[in-house]
C-alpha positions as CSV (number, residue, x, y, z in Angstrom):
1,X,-119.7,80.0,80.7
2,X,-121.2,82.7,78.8
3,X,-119.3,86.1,78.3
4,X,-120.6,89.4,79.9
5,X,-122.8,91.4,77.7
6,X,-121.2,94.4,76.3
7,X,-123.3,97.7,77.8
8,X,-124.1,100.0,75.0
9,X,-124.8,103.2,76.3
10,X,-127.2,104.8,73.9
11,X,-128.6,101.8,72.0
12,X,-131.6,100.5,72.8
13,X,-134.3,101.8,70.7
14,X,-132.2,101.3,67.9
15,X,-131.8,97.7,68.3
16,X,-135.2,97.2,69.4
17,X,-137.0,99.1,66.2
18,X,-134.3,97.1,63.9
19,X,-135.9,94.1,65.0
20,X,-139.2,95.3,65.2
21,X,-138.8,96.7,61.6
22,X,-137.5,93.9,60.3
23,X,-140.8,91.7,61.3
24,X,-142.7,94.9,59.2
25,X,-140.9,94.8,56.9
26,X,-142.1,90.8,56.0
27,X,-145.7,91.7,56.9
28,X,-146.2,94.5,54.7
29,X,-143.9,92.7,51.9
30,X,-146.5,89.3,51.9
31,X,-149.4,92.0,51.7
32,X,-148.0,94.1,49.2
33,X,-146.1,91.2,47.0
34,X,-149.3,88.9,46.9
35,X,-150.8,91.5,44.8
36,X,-148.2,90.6,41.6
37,X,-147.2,87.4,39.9
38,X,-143.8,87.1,40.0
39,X,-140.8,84.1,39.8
40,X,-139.0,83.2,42.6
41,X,-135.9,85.5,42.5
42,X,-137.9,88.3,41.8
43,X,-139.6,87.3,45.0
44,X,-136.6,87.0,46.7
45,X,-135.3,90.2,45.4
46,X,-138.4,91.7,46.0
47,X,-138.6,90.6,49.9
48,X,-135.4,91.5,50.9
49,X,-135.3,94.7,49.6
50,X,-138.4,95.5,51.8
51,X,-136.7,94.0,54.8
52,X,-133.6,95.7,54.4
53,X,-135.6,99.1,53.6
54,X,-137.3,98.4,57.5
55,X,-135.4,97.0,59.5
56,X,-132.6,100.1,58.3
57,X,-135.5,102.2,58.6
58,X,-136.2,100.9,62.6
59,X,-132.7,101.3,63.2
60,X,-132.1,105.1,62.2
61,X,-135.7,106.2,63.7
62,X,-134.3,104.1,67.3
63,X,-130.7,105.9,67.0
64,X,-132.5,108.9,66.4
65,X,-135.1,108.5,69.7
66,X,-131.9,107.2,71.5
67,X,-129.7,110.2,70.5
68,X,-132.8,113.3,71.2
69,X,-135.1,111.5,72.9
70,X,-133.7,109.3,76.0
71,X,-135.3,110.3,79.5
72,X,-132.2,110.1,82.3
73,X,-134.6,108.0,83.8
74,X,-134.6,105.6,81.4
75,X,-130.7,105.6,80.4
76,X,-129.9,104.9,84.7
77,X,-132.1,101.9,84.0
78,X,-130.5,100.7,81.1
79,X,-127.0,101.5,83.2
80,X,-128.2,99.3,86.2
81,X,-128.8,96.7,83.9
82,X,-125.6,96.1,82.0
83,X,-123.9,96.5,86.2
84,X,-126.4,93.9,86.7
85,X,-125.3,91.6,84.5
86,X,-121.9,92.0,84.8
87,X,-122.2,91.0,88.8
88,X,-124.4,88.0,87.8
89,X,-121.1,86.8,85.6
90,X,-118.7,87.5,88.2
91,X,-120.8,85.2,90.8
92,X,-120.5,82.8,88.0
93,X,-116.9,83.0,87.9
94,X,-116.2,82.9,91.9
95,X,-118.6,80.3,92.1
96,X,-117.1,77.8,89.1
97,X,-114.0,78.5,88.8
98,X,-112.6,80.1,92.0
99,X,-109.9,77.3,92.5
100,X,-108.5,78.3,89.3
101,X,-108.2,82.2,90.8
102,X,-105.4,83.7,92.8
103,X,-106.5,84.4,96.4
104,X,-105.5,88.5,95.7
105,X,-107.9,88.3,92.6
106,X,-110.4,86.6,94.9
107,X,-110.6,89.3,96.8
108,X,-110.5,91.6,94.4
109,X,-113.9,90.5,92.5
110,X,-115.3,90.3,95.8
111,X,-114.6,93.9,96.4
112,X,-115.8,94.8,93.2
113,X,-119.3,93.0,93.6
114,X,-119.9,94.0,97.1
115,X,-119.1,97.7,95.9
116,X,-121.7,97.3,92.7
117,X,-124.3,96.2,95.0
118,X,-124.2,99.2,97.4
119,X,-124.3,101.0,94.8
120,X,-127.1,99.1,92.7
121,X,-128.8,99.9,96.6
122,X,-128.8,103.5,96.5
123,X,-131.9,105.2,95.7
124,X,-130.4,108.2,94.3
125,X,-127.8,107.2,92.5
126,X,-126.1,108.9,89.4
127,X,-125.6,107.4,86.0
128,X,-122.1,108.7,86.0
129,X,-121.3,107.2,88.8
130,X,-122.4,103.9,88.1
131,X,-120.8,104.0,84.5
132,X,-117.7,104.8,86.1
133,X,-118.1,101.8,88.3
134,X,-119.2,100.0,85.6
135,X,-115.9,100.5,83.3
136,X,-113.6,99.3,86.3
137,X,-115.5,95.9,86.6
138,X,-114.7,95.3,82.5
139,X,-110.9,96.5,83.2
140,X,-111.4,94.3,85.2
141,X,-112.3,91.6,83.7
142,X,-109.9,92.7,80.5
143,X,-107.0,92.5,82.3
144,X,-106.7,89.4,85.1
145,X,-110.3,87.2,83.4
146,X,-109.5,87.4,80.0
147,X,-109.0,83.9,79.9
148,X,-112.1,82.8,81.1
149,X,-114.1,84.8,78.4
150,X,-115.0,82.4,75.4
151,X,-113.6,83.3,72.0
152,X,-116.1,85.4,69.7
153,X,-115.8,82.4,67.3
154,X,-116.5,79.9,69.9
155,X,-120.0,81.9,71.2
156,X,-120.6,81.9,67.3
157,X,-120.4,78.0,67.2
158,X,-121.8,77.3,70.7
159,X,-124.9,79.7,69.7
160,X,-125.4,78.1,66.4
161,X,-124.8,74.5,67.6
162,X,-127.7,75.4,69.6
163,X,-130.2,76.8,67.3
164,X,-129.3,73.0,65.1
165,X,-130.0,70.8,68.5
166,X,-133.4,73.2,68.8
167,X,-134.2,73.0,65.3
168,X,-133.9,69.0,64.9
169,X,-135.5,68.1,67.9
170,X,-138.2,70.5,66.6
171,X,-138.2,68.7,63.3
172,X,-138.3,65.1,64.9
173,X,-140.9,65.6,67.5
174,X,-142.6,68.7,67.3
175,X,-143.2,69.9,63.9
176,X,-141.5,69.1,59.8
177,X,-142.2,70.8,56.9
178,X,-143.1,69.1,53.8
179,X,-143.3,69.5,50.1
180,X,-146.3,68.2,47.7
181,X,-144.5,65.8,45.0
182,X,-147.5,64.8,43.2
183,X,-150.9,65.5,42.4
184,X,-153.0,62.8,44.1
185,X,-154.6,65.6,46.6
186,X,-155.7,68.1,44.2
187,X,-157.6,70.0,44.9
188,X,-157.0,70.1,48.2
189,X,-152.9,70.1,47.7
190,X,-150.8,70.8,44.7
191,X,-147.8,70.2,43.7
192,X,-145.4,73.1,44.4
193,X,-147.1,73.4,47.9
194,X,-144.9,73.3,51.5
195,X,-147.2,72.5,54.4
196,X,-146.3,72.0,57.8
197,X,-147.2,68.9,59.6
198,X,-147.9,68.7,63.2
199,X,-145.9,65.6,64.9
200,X,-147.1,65.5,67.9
201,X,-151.2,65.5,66.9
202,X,-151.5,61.8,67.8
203,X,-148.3,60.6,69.5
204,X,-144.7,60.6,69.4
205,X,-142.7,58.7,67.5
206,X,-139.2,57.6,67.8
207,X,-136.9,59.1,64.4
208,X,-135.4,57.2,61.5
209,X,-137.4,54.6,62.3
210,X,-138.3,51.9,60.9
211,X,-134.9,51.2,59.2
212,X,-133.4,48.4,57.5
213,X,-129.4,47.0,58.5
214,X,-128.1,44.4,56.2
215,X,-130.9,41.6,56.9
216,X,-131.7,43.0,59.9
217,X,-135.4,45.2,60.3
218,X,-135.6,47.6,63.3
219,X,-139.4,48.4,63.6
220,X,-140.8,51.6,64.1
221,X,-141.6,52.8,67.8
222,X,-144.0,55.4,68.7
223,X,-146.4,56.4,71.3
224,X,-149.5,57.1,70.5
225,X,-151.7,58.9,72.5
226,X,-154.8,59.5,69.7
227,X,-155.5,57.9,66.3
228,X,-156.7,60.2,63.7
229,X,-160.3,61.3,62.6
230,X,-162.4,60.7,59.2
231,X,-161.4,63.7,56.9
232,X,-158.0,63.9,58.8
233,X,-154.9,64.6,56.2
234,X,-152.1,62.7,57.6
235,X,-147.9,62.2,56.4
236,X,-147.0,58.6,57.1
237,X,-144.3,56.4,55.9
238,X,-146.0,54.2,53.3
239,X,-146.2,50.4,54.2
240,X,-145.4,49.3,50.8
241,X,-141.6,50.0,51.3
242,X,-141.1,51.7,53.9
243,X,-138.9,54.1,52.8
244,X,-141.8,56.9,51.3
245,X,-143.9,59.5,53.1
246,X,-147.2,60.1,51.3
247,X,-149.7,62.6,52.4
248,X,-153.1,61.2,52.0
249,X,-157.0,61.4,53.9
250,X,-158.2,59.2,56.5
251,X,-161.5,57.9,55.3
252,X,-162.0,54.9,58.1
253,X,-160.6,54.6,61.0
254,X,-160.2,50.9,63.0
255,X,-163.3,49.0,62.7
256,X,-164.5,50.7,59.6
257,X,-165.7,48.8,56.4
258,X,-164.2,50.2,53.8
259,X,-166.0,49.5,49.9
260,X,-165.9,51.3,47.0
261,X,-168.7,50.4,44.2
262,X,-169.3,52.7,41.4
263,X,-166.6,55.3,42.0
264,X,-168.3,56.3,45.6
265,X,-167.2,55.7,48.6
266,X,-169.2,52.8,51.1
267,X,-168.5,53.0,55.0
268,X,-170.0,50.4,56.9
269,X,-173.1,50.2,54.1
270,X,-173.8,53.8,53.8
271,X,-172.9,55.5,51.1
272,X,-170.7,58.9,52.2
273,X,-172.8,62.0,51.0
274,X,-171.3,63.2,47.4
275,X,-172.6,66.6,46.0
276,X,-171.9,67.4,42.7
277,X,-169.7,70.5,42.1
278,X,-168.7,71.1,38.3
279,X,-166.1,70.5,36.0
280,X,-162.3,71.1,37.5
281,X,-160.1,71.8,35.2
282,X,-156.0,71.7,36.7
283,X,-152.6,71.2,34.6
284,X,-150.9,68.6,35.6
285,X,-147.4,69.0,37.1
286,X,-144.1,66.3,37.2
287,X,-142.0,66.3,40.9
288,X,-140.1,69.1,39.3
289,X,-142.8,71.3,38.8
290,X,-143.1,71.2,35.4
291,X,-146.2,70.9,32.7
292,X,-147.9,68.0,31.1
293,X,-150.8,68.7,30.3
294,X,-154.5,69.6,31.3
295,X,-156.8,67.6,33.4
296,X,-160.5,67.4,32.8
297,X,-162.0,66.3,35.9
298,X,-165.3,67.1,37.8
299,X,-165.2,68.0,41.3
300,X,-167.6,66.6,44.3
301,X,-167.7,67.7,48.1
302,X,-167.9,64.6,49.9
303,X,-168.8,64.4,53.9
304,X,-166.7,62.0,56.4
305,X,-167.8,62.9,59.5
306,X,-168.2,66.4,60.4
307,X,-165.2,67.1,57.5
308,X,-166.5,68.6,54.3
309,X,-164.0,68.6,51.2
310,X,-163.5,68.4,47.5
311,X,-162.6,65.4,45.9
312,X,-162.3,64.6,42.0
313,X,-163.1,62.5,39.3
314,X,-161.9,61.6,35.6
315,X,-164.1,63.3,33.0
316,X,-164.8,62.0,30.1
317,X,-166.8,61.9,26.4
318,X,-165.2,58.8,25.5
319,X,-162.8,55.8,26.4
320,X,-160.2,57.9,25.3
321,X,-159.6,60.0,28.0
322,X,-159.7,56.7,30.2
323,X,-156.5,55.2,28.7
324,X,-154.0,56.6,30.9
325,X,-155.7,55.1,34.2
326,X,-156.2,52.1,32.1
327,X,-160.3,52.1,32.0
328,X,-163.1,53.2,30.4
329,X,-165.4,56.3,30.3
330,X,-168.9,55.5,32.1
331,X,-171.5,57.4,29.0
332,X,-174.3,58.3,31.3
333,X,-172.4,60.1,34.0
334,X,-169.0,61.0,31.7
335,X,-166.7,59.9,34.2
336,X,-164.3,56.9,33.8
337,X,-165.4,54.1,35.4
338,X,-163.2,53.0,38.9
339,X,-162.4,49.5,40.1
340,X,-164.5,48.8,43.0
341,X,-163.0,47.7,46.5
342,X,-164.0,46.1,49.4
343,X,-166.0,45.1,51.3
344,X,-162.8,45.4,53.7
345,X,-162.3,46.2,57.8
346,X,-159.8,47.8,58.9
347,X,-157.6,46.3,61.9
348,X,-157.2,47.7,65.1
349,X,-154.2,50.6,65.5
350,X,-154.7,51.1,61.8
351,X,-156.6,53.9,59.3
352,X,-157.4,53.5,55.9
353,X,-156.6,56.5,53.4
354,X,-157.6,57.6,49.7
355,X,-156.6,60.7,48.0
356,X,-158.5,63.4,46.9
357,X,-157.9,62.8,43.3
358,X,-159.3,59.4,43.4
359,X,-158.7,58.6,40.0
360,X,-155.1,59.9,40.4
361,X,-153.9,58.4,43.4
362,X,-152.2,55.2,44.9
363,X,-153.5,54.7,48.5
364,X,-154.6,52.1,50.4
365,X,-156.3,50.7,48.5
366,X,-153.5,49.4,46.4
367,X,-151.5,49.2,49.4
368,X,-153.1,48.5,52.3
369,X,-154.0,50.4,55.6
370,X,-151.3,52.5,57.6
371,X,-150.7,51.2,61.3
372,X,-150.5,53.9,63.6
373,X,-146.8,54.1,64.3
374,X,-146.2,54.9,61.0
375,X,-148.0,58.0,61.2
376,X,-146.3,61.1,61.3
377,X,-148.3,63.7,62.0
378,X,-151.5,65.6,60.9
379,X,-151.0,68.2,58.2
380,X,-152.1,71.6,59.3
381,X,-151.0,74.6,56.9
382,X,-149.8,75.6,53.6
383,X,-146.7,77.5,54.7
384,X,-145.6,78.4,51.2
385,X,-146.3,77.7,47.1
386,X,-144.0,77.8,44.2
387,X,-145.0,76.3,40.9
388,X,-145.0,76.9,37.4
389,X,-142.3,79.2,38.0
390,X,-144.9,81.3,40.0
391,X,-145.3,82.1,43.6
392,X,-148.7,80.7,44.4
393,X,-149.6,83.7,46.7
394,X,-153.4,82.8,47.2
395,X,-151.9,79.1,48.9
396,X,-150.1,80.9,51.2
397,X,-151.0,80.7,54.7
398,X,-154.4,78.2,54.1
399,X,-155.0,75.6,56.9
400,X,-155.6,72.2,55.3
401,X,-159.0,70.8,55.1
C-alpha cells in the first residue's frame, strides 16, 4: 500500500517550473549545442550544465511565485488536496487491513474521515482550519499506523522495480533502440547512429526467441498481423545463425522475383528505376567507430514502390579498387562489376532484403530471405549519432527512409 503524500504547503510552482525547466533546459541545449562540434563528454558536460542551469532556474522563479505570489484561493485548493489524499489512504487502510486494527483505533480513523469530509463539504471553509485538521490525521497516522507506512527505501525499490518491469516490456514489445555496427546502409545509416525500431509495426513477437538448448531448437513465435512494404527498413534476426540482428531494406515482398543483372536491381522483369546521383565519397568506419579509410562510391536514387532512396556503388578507374570485394572495375561505367542473382521467388511469410551499400553488404542474397517471425520491427528514427569522436548533430532526430 502506498504511503500518504507528504502536503507541502507552499510548493507547487516550484516543483512544477523545476520540471518544466528541466524539459527547457534539453530543448534549448540540442538547439544551441547542434551549432558546435564537440566530443562526447564535452557534450555531456555541456548538456547538463544547461539542465541544471533550468531546471534551478524553474525552481527559484516557482519558490519565488509561491512565496509573493500564491492567491488564498489557490493555496485552500492545494490544502483540500493533500486532506484528500490523506482520507483516500485511510479508506485504504480500514478497508485492507482493518482485522489487523484495534476496534478503539477503528473508530478512531472513522472519526477522523467522517470529520475531514464535513469539512472537505463546507463551502466556506478556512485554510487554517483545514491545515489544523490536516496535521491531526498525520499525528495520526505517526503515532498508532506507523507500521503500515512502507520504508522510504522500500518505495525507492518498489518505484524503481516498476519503472524496469515498464521499461522491458517496452523494449520487448513495444519499441528497442538500436546501434549501426557497420556500414552496409550508408547512406541511409552510418555507423555511430542509434535508431529506434518500432516492434509492433507488423506483429508481435514472443522475446528471446528462437533459442538454442543443448540439442534442442525452440523456434521463434510471433504474431503477425502485417508483412512489410518495398522500401521498408526492417531489424530482424538473420537466418544464417540466428543469433544476429541486421538492419537491412525490403526490396520484395512474398511472391516477388528477385534478379539482379548488371549491378541493377530486376523485380518480376522490370528493372527498378535508378537515377544517377554523383560521386559519394564516405570514410569508412570499424564496430568501434574508428577510421579506415575513404570510400569512393557513386550514389543512385532507386524507386521500390512509392519509396525513393539512395543507394551506392563501388567506383572505380581500375581493377584496383575492386580487390577488396573481390571483382573487377566495369571501364565504361567505372563501377565494379556485381555478381548477378536470381531469377529467384520469394516464399510466402517471407521478404527479401539488400542494403543500401550494395557493394558493401551481406543480405539475402548471400543468405537467403527472412521469414516473417523473425522480424523485429520497422526502423523509424535516428534518435542519436556519435562517431569519429563527434556528435553527429545533423543525424539527430531524422526519420528513416
Amino acid at each position: 500500500m502506498a504511503n500518504p503524500a507528504p502536503a507541502n504547503d507552499m510548493k507547487c510552482w516550484s516543483q512544477h517550473l523545476s520540471w518544466f525547466g528541466l524539459l527547457l533546459g534539453l530543448i534549448v541545449a540540442y538547439f544551441v549545442l547542434r551549432n558546435f562540434s564537440m566530443t562526447f563528454w564535452v557534450f555531456v558536460v555541456a548538456m547538463l550544465a544547461f539542465v541544471g542551469v533550468f531546471s534551478s532556474g524553474g525552481h527559484w522563479l516557482g519558490y519565488w511565485i509561491d512565496k509573493n505570489h500564491r492567491s488564498d484561493r489557490s493555496l485552500l485548493r492545494q490544502e483540500k488536496k493533500s486532506c484528500r489524499l490523506l482520507v483516500t489512504w485511510l479508506r485504504k487502510v480500514l478497508r485492507r487491513k482493518s482485522k489487523h486494527l484495534e476496534e478503539g483505533l477503528q473508530k478512531r480513523i472513522h472519526h477522523a474521515i467522517d470529520g475531514m469530509g464535513t469539512l472537505l463539504a463546507e463551502a466556506s471553509i478556512e485554510r487554517q482550519v483545514l491545515r489544523d485538521e490536516r496535521r491531526r490525521l498525520e499525528n495520526l497516522i505517526e503515532e498508532d499506523l506507523q507500521h503500515m507506512k512502507k520504508s522510504v527505501a522500500r518505495e525507492y525499490v518498489e518505484s524503481i522495480g516498476a519503472a524496469v518491469i515498464i521499461a522491458l516490456l517496452l523494449r520487448a514489445f513495444v519499441i528497442e533502440a538500436f546501434q549501426i555496427p557497420s556500414g552496409s546502409m550508408i547512406p541511409s545509416l552510418r555507423v555511430g547512429d542509434h535508431i529506434f525500431v518500432n516492434k509492433m509495426a507488423y506483429g508481435i513477437r514472443l522475446p528471446l526467441l528462437p533459442m538454442k538448448i543443448g540439442q534442442s531448437r525452440i523456434p521463434a513465435v510471433a504474431l503477425n498481423w502485417a508483412l512489410p512494404e518495398p522500401g521498408d527498413v526492417i531489424v530482424f534476426i538473420t537466418p544464417k545463425n540466428e543469433e544476429e540482428d541486421y538492419i537491412k531494406r525490403v526490396v520484395a515482398t512474398a511472391g516477388d522475383t528477385v534478379e539482379v543483372k548488371g549491378g541493377k536491381l530486376h523485380i518480376n522483369g522490370r528493372q527498378m528505376p535508378l537515377v544517377d546521383d554523383g560521386a559519394f565519397e564516405y570514410n569508412d568506419l570499424n564496430e568501434e567507430g574508428h577510421f579506415r579509410g575513404r570510400v569512393s562510391t557513386r550514389s543512385f536514387f532507386e524507386t521500390l514502390g512509392e519509396m525513393h532512396h539512395l543507394i551506392l556503388r563501388k567506383s572505380c578507374v581500375s581493377n584496383r579498387d575492386c580487390l577488396r570485394i573481390m571483382t573487377e572495375c566495369d571501364y565504361e561505367e567505372h563501377l565494379c562489376k556485381q555478381a548477378d542473382f536470381g531469377p529467384y521467388k520469394v516464399p510466402e511469410g517471407h521478404v527479401f532484403c539488400m542494403g543500401d551499400n550494395r557493394d558493401n553488404s551481406q543480405d539475402s542474397r548471400v543468405w537467403g530471405p527472412v521469414p516473417a517471425e523473425l522480424i523485429k520491427g520497422r526502423a523509424e528514427f535516428i534518435w542519436w549519432s556519435y562517431r569519429e569522436d563527434l556528435v553527429q548533430w545533423e543525424r539527430m532526430f531524422t526519420s528513416i527512409r
